[in-house]
C-alpha positions in Angstrom: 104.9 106.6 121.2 105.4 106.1 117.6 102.9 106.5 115.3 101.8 103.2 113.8 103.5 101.2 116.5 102.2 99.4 119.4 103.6 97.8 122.4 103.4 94.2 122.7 104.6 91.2 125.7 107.8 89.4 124.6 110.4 87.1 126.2 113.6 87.5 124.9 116.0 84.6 124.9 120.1 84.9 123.8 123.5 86.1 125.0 123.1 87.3 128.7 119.0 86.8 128.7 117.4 83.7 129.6 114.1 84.5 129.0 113.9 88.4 130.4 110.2 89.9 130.4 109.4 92.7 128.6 107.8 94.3 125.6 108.4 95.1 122.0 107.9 97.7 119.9 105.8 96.1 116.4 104.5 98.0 114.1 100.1 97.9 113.8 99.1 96.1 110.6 95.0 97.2 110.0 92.8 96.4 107.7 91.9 100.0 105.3 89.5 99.6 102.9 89.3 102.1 100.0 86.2 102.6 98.8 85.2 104.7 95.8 81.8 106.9 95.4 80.0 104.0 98.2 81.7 100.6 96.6 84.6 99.2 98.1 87.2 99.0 95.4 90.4 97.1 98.1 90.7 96.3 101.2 94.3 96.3 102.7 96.5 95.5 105.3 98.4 99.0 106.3 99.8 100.9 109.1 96.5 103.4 110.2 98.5 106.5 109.3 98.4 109.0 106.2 95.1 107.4 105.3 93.9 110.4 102.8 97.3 110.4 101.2 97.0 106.9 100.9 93.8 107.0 99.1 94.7 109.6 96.9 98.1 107.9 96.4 96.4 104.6 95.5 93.6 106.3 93.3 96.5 107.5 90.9 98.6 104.8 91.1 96.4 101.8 90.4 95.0 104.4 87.6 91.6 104.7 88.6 91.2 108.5 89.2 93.2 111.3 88.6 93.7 114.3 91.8 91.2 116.7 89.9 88.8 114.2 89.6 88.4 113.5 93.7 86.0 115.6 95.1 86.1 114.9 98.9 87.8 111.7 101.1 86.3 111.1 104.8 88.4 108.6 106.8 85.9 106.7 109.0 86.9 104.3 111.9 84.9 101.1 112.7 85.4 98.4 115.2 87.6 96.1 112.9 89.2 98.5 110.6 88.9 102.3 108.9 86.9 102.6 105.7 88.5 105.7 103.6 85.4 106.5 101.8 86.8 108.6 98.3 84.0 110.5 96.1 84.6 110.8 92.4 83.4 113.1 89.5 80.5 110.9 87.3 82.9 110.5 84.4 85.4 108.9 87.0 82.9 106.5 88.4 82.0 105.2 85.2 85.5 104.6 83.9 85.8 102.6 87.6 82.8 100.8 86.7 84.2 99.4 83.9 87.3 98.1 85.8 86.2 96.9 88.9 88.8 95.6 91.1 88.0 93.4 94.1 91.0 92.8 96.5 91.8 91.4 99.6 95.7 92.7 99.7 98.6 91.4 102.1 100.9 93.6 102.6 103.6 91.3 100.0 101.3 91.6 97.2 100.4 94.6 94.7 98.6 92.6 91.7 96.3 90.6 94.2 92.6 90.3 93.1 93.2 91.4 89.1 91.3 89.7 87.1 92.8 90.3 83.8 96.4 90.0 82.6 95.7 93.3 80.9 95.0 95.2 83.7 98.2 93.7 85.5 99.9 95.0 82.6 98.5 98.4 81.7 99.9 100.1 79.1 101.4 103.5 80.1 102.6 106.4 78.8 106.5 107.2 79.0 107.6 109.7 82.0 108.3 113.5 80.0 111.5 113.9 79.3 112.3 117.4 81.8 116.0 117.8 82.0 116.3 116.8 85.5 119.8 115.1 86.5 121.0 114.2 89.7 125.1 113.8 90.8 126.3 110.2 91.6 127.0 111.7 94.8 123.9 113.2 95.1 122.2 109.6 94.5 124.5 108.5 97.6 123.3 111.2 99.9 120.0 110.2 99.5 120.5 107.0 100.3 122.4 108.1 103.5 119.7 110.3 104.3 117.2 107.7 104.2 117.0 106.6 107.8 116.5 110.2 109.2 113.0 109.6 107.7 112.3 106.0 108.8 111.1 106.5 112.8 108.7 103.8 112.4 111.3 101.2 110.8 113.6 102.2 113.8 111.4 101.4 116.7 110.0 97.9 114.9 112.6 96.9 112.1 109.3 96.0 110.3 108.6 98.8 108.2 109.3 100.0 104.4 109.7 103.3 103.3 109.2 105.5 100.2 110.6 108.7 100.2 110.7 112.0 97.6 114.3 113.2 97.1 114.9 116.6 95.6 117.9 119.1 95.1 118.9 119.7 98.9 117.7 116.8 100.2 114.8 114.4 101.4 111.4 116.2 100.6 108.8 113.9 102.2 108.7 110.1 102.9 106.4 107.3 104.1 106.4 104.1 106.0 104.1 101.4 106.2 104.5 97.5 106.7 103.4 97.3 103.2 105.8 98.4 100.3 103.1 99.3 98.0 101.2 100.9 100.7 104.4 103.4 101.7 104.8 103.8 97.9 100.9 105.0 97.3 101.1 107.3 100.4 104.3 109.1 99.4 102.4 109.5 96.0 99.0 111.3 97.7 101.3 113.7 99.7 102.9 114.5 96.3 99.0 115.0 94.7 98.4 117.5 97.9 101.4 119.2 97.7 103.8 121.6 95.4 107.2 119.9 95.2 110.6 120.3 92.5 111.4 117.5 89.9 113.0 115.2 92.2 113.3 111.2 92.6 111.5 108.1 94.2 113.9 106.4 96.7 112.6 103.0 98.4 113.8 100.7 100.9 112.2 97.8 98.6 112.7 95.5 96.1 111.8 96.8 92.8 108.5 95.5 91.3 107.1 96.1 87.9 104.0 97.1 89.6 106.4 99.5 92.3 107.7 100.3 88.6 103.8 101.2 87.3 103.7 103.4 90.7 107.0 105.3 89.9 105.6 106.3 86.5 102.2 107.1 87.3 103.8 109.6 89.7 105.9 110.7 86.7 109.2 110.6 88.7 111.9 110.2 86.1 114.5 108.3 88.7 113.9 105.3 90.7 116.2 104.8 93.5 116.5 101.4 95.7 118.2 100.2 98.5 117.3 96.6 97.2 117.4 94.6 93.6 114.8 94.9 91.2 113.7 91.8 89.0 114.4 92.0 85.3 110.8 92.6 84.4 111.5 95.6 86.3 114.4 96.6 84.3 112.7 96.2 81.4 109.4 97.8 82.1 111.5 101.0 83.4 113.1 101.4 80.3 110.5 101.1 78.4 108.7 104.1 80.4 111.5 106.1 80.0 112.5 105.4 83.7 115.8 105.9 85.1 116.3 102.7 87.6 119.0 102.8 90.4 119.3 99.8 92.9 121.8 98.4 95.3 122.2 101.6 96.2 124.2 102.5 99.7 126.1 105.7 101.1 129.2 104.5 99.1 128.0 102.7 95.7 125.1 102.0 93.5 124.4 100.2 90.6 122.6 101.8 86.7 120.2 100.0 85.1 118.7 101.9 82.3 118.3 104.9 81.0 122.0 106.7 82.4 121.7 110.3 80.8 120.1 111.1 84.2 123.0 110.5 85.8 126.2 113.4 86.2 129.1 111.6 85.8 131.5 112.9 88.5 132.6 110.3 91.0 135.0 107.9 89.0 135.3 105.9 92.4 132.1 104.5 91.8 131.3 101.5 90.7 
């Protein structure tokens, strides 16, 4: 069976069915809390797999730790969900201290249980300027690649995914029912392994806290099957983001930052 999935009774109605017996396919939606050096810093609603990416994943991404400063992550299972206890340098855990962050996270939400509009709105620094380019048609072929690496969206149609494109072709990706969540877990298999200059390309929307994620990362292109909002827009270009939604096998649409892009396919549009 799929990771991540479970079976569960349906009847389904329509067409040639009247009600036909059976079972479906849904994806498992858990509750992982992330706790840091004993104190529970989130608790959310993810698909049980890639737990230790996710936490390393979320530890950079939310800002509060960097790889080197992680000294050890144990994944323990309880009765009502899994508690991925993280352990942090000293200087770490006092920088934590100073930001604590309580939330209670449904899958739809990556700003839930801030308490400041500065922290929603953390000032980062742009992404280094590398030389890396990528070919419109190379930003198509990813795309068209993505559902090779989407197993758990293709057995539930309830799953996002985030996945790590490089020269040759799909590097790693993630799923989980929770954007962010997929997002963060593609980000701590990055942390824990070696991996060319390369781009982010998601089955979501584009957030400006998916945005934050992208940067912290330090991915120089964004790709998206979906729209971003204009905060987005704006908050990429400011980081120094190249941002690419609407994207399918045939087309895409630029946002900011275009030098990234090879201009070779004058169909495109």
């Amino acid at each position: 069976m799929q990771r991540g999935a479970m079976p569960v009774p349906r009847r389904k109605f329509g067409g040639e069915s009247g009600g036909e017996s059976g079972e479906r396919l849904l994806p498992q939606e858990h509750a992982v809390a992330l706790s840091f050096n004993g104190s529970t810093q989130a608790v959310m609603m993810a698909t049980p797999d890639d737990l230790v990416d996710f936490a390393y994943g979320f530890a950079l991404t939310e800002g509060l730790a960097r790889p080197d400063e992680i000294e050890e992550i144990t994944v323990v299972a309880g009765e009502r969900g899994t508690d991925v206890q993280t352990w942090l340098v000293p200087e770490a855990e006092a920088r934590l201290k100073e930001r604590r962050r309580t939330m209670a996270g449904p899958v739809g939400c990556g700003l839930c249980g801030i308490d400041s509009i500065e922290q929603a709105l953390r000032e980062m620094p742009r992404v280094a300027e590398t030389g890396f380019r990528m070919r419109a048609a190379e930003v198509m072929a990813a795309i068209d690649a993505l559902p090779a690496h989407q197993p758990l969206h293709d057995v539930t149609r309830a799953a996002h995914c985030a996945a790590y494109w490089v020269p040759g072709g799909i590097y790693a990706a993630r799923e989980d029912v929770g954007r962010h969540n997929a997002l963060d877990k593609l980000a701590g298999h990055l942390i824990r392994h070696p991996h060319a200059e390369g781009a982010v390309v998601l089955t979501s929307r584009v957030s400006t806290d998916m945005v934050q994620k992208v940067a912290a990362i330090g991915a120089a292109m964004l790709i998206a099957v979906s729209a971003p909002t204009a905060d987005a827009v704006a908050l990429a270009d400011q980081l120094g983001i190249t941002l690419i939604a609407l994207a399918r096998p045939d087309r895409f649409e630029l946002f900011t930052h275009p030098h990234r892009l090879i201009p070779e396919d004058p169909h495109v549009r």
